[in-house]
C-alpha positions as CSV (number, residue, x, y, z in Angstrom):
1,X,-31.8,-27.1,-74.2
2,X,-32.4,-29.2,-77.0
3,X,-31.1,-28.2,-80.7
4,X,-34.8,-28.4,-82.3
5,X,-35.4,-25.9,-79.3
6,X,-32.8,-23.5,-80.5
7,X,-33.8,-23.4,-83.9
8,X,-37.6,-23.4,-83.1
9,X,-37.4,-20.5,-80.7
10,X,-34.6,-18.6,-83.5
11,X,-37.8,-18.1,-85.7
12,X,-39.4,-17.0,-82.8
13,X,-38.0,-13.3,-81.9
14,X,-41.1,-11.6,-81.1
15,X,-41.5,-9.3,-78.6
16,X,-44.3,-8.0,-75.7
17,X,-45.0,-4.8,-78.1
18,X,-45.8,-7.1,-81.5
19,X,-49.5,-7.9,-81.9
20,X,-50.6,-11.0,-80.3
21,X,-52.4,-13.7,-83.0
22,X,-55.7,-14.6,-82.6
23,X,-55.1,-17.6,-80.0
24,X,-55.5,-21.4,-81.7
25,X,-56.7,-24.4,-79.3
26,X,-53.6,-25.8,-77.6
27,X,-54.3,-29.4,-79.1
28,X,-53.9,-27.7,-82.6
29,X,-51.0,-25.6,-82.0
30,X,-48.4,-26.5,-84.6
31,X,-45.1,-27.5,-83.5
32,X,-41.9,-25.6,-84.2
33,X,-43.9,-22.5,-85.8
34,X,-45.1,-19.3,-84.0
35,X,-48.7,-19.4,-82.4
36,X,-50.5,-17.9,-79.9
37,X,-52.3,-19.8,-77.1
38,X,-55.0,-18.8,-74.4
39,X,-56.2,-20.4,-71.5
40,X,-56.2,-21.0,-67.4
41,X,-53.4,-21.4,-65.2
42,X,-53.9,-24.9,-63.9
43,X,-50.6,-25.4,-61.4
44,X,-47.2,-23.6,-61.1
45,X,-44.8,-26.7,-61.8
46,X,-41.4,-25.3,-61.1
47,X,-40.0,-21.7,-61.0
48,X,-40.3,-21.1,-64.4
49,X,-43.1,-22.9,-65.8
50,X,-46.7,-23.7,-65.8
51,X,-49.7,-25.5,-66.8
52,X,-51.4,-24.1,-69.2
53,X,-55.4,-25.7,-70.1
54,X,-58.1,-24.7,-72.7
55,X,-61.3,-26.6,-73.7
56,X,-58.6,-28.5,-75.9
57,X,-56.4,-29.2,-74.2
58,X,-53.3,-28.8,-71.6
59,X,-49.7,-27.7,-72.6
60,X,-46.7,-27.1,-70.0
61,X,-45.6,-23.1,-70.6
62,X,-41.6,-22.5,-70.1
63,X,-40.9,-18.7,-69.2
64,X,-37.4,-19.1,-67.9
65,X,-34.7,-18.2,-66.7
66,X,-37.3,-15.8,-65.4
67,X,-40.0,-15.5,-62.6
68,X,-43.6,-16.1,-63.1
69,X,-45.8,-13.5,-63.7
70,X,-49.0,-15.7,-63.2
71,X,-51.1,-17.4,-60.3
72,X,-53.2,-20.2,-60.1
73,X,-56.7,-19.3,-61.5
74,X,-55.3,-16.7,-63.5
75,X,-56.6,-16.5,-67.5
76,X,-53.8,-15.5,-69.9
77,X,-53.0,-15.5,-73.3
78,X,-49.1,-16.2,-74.5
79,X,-47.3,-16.0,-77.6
80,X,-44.6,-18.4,-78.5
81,X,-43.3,-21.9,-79.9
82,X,-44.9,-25.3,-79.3
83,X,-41.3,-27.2,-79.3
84,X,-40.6,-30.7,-80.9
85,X,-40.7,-33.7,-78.1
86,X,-42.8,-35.7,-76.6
87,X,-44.6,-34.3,-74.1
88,X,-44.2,-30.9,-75.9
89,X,-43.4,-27.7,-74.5
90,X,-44.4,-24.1,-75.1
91,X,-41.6,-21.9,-75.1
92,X,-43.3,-18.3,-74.1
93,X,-42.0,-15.7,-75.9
94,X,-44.8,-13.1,-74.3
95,X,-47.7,-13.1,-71.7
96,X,-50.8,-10.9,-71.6
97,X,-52.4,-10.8,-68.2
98,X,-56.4,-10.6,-68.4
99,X,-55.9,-6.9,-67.0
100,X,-54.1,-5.8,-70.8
101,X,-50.5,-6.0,-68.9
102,X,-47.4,-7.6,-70.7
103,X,-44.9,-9.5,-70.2
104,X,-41.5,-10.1,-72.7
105,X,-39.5,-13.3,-72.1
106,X,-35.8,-13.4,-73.9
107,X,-34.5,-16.8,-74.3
108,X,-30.8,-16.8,-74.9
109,X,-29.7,-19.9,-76.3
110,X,-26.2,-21.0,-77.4
């Protein structure tokens, strides 16, 4: 985990039960700051992320250490932290399902 991660994601301590934002295209989200994002699950790249695409664009999603609570095909809107890098990465911080359901992701970093 990367140091701009860490200090991205300590601004970030939201939780499943705090109001999701209205959700900004994925190639506007800023970097570093709190957004929320919407879009279609594209591909499930490893055990604790996925593709994420809107008409903007497409933006791996990190939910680990924990399991994923999408599928392929699936629409979803999640709330979290574009990080610094190149490509970028969007450290979830919560999921809603197109059913209403939600899903809180705790990042511990040292």
């Amino acid at each position: 985990m990367t140091m701009i991660r860490s200090a991205a994601m300590a601004a970030v301590l939201l939780s499943a039960s705090a109001a999701f934002a209205a959700p900004v295209p994925i190639a506007k989200a800023p970097r570093g700051q709190p957004v929320t994002v919407s879009g279609k699950v594209m591909r499930i790249t490893d055990s604790d992320a996925f593709r994420l695409k809107d008409a903007s664009g497409v933006v791996t999603v990190y939910v680990g250490p924990h399991g994923l609570p999408v599928e392929v095909g699936e629409e979803v809107t999640v709330m979290g932290a574009l990080e610094e890098g190149f490509p970028p990465e969007f450290v979830a911080r919560a999921l809603r399902r197109a059913d209403g359901s939600e899903v809180a992701f705790r990042h511990d970093w040292a």
